[in-house]
FIMIVO-45352 format. One record per residue (C-alpha): chain; residue number from 1; x, y, z. Coordinates in nm, 2 decimals, padded with zeros to 4 digits. Layout:
<atoms>
   cadena   num     east    north       up
        A   NUM        X        Y        Z
...
</atoms>
This chain:
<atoms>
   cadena   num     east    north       up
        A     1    03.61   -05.83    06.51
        A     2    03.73   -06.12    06.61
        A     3    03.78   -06.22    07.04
        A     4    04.16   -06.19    06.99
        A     5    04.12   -05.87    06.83
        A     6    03.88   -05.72    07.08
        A     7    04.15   -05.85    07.43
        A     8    04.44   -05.66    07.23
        A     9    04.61   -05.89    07.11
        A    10    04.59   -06.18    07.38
        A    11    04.57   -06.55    07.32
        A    12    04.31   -06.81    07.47
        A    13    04.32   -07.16    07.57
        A    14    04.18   -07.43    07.31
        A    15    04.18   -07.75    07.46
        A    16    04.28   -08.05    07.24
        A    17    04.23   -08.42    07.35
        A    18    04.22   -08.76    07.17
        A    19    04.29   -09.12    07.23
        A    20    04.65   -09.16    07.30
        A    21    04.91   -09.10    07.05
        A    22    04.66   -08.83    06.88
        A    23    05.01   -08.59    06.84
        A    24    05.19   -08.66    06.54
        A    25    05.55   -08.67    06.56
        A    26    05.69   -08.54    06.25
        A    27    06.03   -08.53    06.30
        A    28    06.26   -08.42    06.64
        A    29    06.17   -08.09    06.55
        A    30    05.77   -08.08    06.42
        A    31    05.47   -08.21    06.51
        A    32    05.12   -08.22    06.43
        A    33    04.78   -08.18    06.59
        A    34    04.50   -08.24    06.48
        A    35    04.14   -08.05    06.50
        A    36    03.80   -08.20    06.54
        A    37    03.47   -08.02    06.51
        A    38    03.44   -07.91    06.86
        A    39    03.26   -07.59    06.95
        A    40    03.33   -07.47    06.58
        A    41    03.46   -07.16    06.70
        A    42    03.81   -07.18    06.59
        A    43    03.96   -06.94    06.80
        A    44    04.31   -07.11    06.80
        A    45    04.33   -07.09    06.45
        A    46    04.27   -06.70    06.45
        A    47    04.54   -06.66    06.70
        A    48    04.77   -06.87    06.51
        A    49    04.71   -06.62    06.18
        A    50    04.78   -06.34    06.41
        A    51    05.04   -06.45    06.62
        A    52    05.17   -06.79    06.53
        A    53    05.39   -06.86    06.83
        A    54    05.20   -07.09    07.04
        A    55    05.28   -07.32    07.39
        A    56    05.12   -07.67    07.39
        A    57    05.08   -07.82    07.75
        A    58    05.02   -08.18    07.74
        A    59    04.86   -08.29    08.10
        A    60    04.88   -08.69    08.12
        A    61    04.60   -08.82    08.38
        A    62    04.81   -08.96    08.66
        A    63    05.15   -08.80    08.59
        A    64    05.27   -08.48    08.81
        A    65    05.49   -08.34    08.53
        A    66    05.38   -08.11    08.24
        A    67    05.54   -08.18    07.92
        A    68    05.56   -07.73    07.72
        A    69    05.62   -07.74    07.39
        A    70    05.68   -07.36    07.25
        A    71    05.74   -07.32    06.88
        A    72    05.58   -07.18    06.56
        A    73    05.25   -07.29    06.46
        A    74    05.09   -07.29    06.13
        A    75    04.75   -07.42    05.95
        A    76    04.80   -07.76    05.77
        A    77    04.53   -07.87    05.51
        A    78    04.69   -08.16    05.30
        A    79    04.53   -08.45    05.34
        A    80    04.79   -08.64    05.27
        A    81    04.95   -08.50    05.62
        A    82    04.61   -08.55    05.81
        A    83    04.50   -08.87    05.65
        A    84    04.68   -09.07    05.90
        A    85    04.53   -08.91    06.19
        A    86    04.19   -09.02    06.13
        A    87    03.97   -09.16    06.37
        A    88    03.61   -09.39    06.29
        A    89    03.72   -09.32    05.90
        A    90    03.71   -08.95    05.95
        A    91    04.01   -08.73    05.86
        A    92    04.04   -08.40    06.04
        A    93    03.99   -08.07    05.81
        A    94    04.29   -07.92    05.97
        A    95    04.60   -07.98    06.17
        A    96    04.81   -07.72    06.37
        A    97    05.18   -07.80    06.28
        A    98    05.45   -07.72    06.51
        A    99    05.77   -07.60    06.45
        A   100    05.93   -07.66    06.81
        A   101    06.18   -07.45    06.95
        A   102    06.18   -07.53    07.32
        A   103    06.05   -07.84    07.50
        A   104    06.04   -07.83    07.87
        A   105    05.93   -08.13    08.07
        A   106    05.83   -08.00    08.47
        A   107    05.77   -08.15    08.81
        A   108    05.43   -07.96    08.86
        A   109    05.41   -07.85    09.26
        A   110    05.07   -07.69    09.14
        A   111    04.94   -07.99    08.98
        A   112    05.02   -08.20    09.27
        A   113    04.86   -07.95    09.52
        A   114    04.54   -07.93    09.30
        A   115    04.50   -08.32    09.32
        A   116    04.37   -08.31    09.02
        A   117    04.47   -08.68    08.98
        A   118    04.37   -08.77    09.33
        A   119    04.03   -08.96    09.32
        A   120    03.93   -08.81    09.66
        A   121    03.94   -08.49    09.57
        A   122    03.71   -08.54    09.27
        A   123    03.35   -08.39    09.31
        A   124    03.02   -08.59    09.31
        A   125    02.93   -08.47    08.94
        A   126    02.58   -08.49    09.09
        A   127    02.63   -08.21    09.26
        A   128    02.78   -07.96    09.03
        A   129    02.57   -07.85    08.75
        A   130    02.54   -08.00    08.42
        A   131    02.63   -07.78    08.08
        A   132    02.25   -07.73    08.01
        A   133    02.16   -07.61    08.34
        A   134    02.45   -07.33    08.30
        A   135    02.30   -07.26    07.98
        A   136    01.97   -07.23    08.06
        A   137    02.05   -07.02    08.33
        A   138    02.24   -06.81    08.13
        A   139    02.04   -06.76    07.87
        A   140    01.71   -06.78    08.00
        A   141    01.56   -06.53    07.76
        A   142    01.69   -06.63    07.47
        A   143    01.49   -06.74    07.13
        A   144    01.74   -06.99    07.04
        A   145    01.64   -07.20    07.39
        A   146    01.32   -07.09    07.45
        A   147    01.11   -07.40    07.57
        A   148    01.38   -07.64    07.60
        A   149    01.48   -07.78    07.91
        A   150    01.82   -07.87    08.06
        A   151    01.82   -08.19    07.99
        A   152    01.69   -08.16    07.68
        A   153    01.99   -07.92    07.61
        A   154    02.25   -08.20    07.76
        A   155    02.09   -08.48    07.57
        A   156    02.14   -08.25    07.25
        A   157    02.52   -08.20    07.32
        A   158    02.57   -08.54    07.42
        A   159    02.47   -08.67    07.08
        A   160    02.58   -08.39    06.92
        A   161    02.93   -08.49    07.04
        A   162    02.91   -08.87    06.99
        A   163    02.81   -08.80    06.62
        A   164    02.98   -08.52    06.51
        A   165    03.35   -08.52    06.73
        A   166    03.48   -08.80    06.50
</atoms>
Protein backbone atom coordinates (compact mmCIF):
# COMPACT_ATOMS: atom_id res chain seq x y z
CA UNK A 1 0.00 0.00 0.00
CA UNK A 2 1.28 2.91 -1.03
CA UNK A 3 1.88 6.32 1.77
CA UNK A 4 -1.02 8.08 0.09
CA UNK A 5 -3.10 5.16 0.42
CA UNK A 6 -2.40 4.44 4.00
CA UNK A 7 -3.10 8.80 5.17
CA UNK A 8 -6.62 8.30 3.30
CA UNK A 9 -6.25 9.88 0.57
CA UNK A 10 -3.84 12.94 1.57
CA UNK A 11 -1.17 14.45 -0.52
CA UNK A 12 2.60 15.18 0.44
CA UNK A 13 5.06 17.76 -0.37
CA UNK A 14 7.81 16.80 -3.18
CA UNK A 15 10.16 19.47 -3.39
CA UNK A 16 11.46 20.33 -6.96
CA UNK A 17 14.56 22.68 -7.53
CA UNK A 18 16.89 23.34 -10.52
CA UNK A 19 18.94 26.08 -11.96
CA UNK A 20 16.73 28.82 -12.93
CA UNK A 21 14.42 28.56 -15.67
CA UNK A 22 14.07 24.58 -14.86
CA UNK A 23 9.96 25.13 -15.47
CA UNK A 24 8.96 24.85 -18.86
CA UNK A 25 6.48 27.15 -20.13
CA UNK A 26 4.49 25.39 -22.61
CA UNK A 27 1.97 27.63 -23.51
CA UNK A 28 -0.21 30.45 -21.11
CA UNK A 29 -1.96 27.62 -20.05
CA UNK A 30 0.71 24.44 -19.49
CA UNK A 31 3.78 23.84 -18.15
CA UNK A 32 6.30 21.34 -17.43
CA UNK A 33 8.49 20.09 -14.61
CA UNK A 34 10.85 18.10 -14.67
CA UNK A 35 12.00 15.12 -12.27
CA UNK A 36 15.43 14.11 -11.27
CA UNK A 37 16.53 10.96 -9.48
CA UNK A 38 16.15 12.25 -5.97
CA UNK A 39 15.23 10.04 -3.11
CA UNK A 40 13.59 7.60 -5.79
CA UNK A 41 10.65 7.44 -3.95
CA UNK A 42 8.21 8.96 -6.25
CA UNK A 43 5.60 9.81 -4.07
CA UNK A 44 4.37 12.82 -6.28
CA UNK A 45 3.82 10.69 -9.06
CA UNK A 46 1.48 8.21 -7.03
CA UNK A 47 -0.50 11.14 -5.92
CA UNK A 48 -0.75 12.52 -9.27
CA UNK A 49 -2.36 8.85 -10.56
CA UNK A 50 -4.62 9.11 -7.72
CA UNK A 51 -5.60 12.47 -7.53
CA UNK A 52 -4.17 14.56 -10.37
CA UNK A 53 -5.00 18.03 -9.09
CA UNK A 54 -1.93 19.44 -7.76
CA UNK A 55 -0.67 23.20 -6.30
CA UNK A 56 3.00 24.12 -7.27
CA UNK A 57 4.52 26.94 -4.94
CA UNK A 58 7.50 28.36 -6.39
CA UNK A 59 9.57 30.20 -3.40
CA UNK A 60 12.31 32.55 -5.12
CA UNK A 61 15.41 33.18 -2.57
CA UNK A 62 15.00 36.89 -1.77
CA UNK A 63 11.43 37.59 -2.98
CA UNK A 64 8.50 37.93 -0.23
CA UNK A 65 5.81 36.76 -2.67
CA UNK A 66 4.76 33.11 -3.48
CA UNK A 67 3.93 32.61 -7.04
CA UNK A 68 0.52 29.05 -6.62
CA UNK A 69 -0.04 27.51 -9.60
CA UNK A 70 -3.26 25.02 -9.17
CA UNK A 71 -4.18 22.91 -12.21
CA UNK A 72 -4.26 19.30 -13.51
CA UNK A 73 -1.22 17.26 -13.50
CA UNK A 74 -0.27 14.45 -15.49
CA UNK A 75 2.94 12.01 -16.15
CA UNK A 76 4.90 13.03 -19.36
CA UNK A 77 7.43 10.47 -20.88
CA UNK A 78 8.24 11.73 -24.48
CA UNK A 79 11.39 12.61 -24.92
CA UNK A 80 10.83 14.74 -27.31
CA UNK A 81 8.97 17.00 -24.57
CA UNK A 82 11.82 16.40 -21.89
CA UNK A 83 14.75 16.52 -24.24
CA UNK A 84 15.09 20.18 -23.83
CA UNK A 85 15.14 20.15 -20.20
CA UNK A 86 18.33 18.36 -19.83
CA UNK A 87 21.00 19.30 -17.71
CA UNK A 88 25.07 17.88 -18.02
CA UNK A 89 23.63 15.81 -21.17
CA UNK A 90 21.05 14.08 -19.07
CA UNK A 91 17.36 14.07 -19.97
CA UNK A 92 14.86 13.58 -17.17
CA UNK A 93 12.77 10.12 -17.25
CA UNK A 94 9.70 12.07 -16.50
CA UNK A 95 8.10 15.41 -16.44
CA UNK A 96 4.87 16.46 -14.44
CA UNK A 97 2.84 18.54 -17.00
CA UNK A 98 0.46 21.19 -15.82
CA UNK A 99 -2.68 21.95 -16.99
CA UNK A 100 -3.12 25.41 -15.04
CA UNK A 101 -6.31 26.70 -13.95
CA UNK A 102 -5.56 29.25 -11.34
CA UNK A 103 -2.30 31.23 -10.82
CA UNK A 104 -2.10 33.32 -7.77
CA UNK A 105 0.90 35.53 -7.08
CA UNK A 106 0.94 36.63 -2.93
CA UNK A 107 2.63 39.09 -0.68
CA UNK A 108 3.66 36.36 1.95
CA UNK A 109 3.34 38.04 5.72
CA UNK A 110 4.45 34.43 6.80
CA UNK A 111 7.44 34.33 4.68
CA UNK A 112 8.51 37.71 5.72
CA UNK A 113 8.05 36.80 9.49
CA UNK A 114 10.06 33.51 9.06
CA UNK A 115 13.05 35.52 7.55
CA UNK A 116 13.76 32.93 5.79
CA UNK A 117 15.60 35.23 3.38
CA UNK A 118 17.17 37.28 6.16
CA UNK A 119 20.89 36.19 6.57
CA UNK A 120 20.73 36.83 10.30
CA UNK A 121 18.39 34.68 11.03
CA UNK A 122 20.19 31.70 9.28
CA UNK A 123 21.63 28.99 11.72
CA UNK A 124 25.40 28.10 12.13
CA UNK A 125 24.96 24.72 10.07
CA UNK A 126 27.64 23.62 12.56
CA UNK A 127 25.40 23.49 14.91
CA UNK A 128 22.45 21.68 13.64
CA UNK A 129 22.97 18.06 12.78
CA UNK A 130 24.02 16.75 9.58
CA UNK A 131 21.62 14.09 7.45
CA UNK A 132 23.90 11.20 8.66
CA UNK A 133 23.93 11.98 12.21
CA UNK A 134 19.90 11.93 11.99
CA UNK A 135 20.23 8.69 10.37
CA UNK A 136 22.38 7.07 12.45
CA UNK A 137 20.53 8.05 15.17
CA UNK A 138 17.50 6.88 13.88
CA UNK A 139 18.44 3.82 12.82
CA UNK A 140 20.98 2.76 14.99
CA UNK A 141 20.14 -0.87 14.86
CA UNK A 142 19.70 -1.33 11.56
CA UNK A 143 21.71 -3.91 9.14
CA UNK A 144 21.69 -1.61 6.24
CA UNK A 145 24.08 0.99 8.55
CA UNK A 146 25.55 -1.20 10.75
CA UNK A 147 29.38 -0.02 11.11
CA UNK A 148 29.15 3.10 9.20
CA UNK A 149 29.65 6.29 10.61
CA UNK A 150 28.03 9.65 10.07
CA UNK A 151 30.18 10.89 8.07
CA UNK A 152 30.71 8.16 6.24
CA UNK A 153 26.86 8.28 5.59
CA UNK A 154 27.12 12.18 4.53
CA UNK A 155 30.09 11.60 2.37
CA UNK A 156 27.96 8.71 0.66
CA UNK A 157 24.96 11.14 -0.04
CA UNK A 158 27.03 13.92 -0.99
CA UNK A 159 28.52 11.97 -3.89
CA UNK A 160 25.69 10.14 -4.35
CA UNK A 161 23.99 13.44 -5.24
CA UNK A 162 26.75 15.10 -7.33
CA UNK A 163 26.69 11.91 -9.53
CA UNK A 164 23.54 10.75 -9.80
CA UNK A 165 20.99 14.26 -9.50
CA UNK A 166 21.99 15.14 -13.11
Amino acid sequence: MSRLQSNGGGADISPKGDPAGFVQIVDEQTILIPDRPGNKICDNFQNILVNPYICVLFFVPGVDQILSIQGKASIVKEAKLLEPLSIEGKCPALGIWIEIEEVTLSYSQAMVNAGLWNPANQIDRKTFPTMGEMVMKQLAHSKYIKGMSAKAFDDMANQEYKQRLY
